[in-house]
C-alpha positions in Angstrom: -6.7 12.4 -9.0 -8.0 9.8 -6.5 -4.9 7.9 -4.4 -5.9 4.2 -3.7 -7.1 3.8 -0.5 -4.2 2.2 2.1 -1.1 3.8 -0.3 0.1 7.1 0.7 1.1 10.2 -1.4 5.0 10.8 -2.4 4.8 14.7 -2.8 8.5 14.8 -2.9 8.7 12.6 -6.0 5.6 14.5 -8.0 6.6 16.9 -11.1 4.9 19.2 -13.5 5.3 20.2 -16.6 3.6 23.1 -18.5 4.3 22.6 -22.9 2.4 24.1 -25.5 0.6 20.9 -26.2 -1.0 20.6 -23.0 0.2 19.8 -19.1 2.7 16.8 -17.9 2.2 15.4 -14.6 3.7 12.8 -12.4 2.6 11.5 -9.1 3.8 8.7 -6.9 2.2 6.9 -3.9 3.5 4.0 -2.0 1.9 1.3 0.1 1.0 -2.5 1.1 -1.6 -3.1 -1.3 -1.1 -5.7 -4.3 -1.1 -5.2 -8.0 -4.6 -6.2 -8.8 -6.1 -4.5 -5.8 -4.6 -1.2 -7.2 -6.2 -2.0 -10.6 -9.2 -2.8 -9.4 -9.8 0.1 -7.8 -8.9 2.5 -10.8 -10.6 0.5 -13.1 -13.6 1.1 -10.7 -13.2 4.7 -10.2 -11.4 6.2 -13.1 -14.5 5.4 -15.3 -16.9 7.0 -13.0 -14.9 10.2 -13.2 -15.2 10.5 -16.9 -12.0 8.3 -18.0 -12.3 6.1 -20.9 -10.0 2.7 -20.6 -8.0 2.0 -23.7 -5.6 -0.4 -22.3 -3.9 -1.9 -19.5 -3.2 0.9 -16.9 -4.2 3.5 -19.7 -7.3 5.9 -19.9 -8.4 8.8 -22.0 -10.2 12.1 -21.6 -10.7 15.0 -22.9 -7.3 14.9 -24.8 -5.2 14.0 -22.1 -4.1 10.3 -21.4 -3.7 8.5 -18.0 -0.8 6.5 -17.1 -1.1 4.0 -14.2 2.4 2.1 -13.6 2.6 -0.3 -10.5 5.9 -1.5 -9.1 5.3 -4.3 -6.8 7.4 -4.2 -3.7 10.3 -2.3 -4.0 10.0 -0.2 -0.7 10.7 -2.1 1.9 8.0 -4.5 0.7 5.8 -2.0 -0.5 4.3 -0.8 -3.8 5.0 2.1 -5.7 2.2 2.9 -7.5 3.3 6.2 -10.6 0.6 8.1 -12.4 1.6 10.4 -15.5 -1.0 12.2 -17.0 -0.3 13.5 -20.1 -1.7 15.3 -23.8 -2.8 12.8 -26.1 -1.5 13.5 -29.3 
């Protein structure tokens, strides 16, 4: 999964989960970029790589779904930006 260019990875904060449905993961980046800049780009990219959009920060493929969740400074005036990808049931 593509991190928006100018945020930075939180590794320490990521988790996985393995269920019988499918796969559960959760990422976390932070930086100094705004809301609709973070957007943008996924709505740009996420397509491209075979994503369908179904909503507001949501995509489908494949049977999983995409979760994009954007807090807007809340790290010393910086976004946190969560991704969950998840089965589609």
């Amino acid at each position: 999964m593509p991190i928006v260019p100018g945020m930075e990875e939180m590794p320490d904060l990521g988790v996985v989960f393995d269920k019988p449905e499918g796969r559960i993961v959760e990422g976390f980046a932070s930086g100094y970029l705004e809301q609709a800049e973070i957007r943008d780009f996924y709505g740009r990219t996420l397509p491209q790589l075979g994503w369908s959009v179904f909503g507001e920060g949501l995509f489908q493929r494949e049977g999983e779904v995409l979760k994009i969740e954007i807090l807007d400074g809340v790290e010393n005036s910086r976004s946190i930006l969560r991704i969950i990808l998840a089965p589609s049931q």
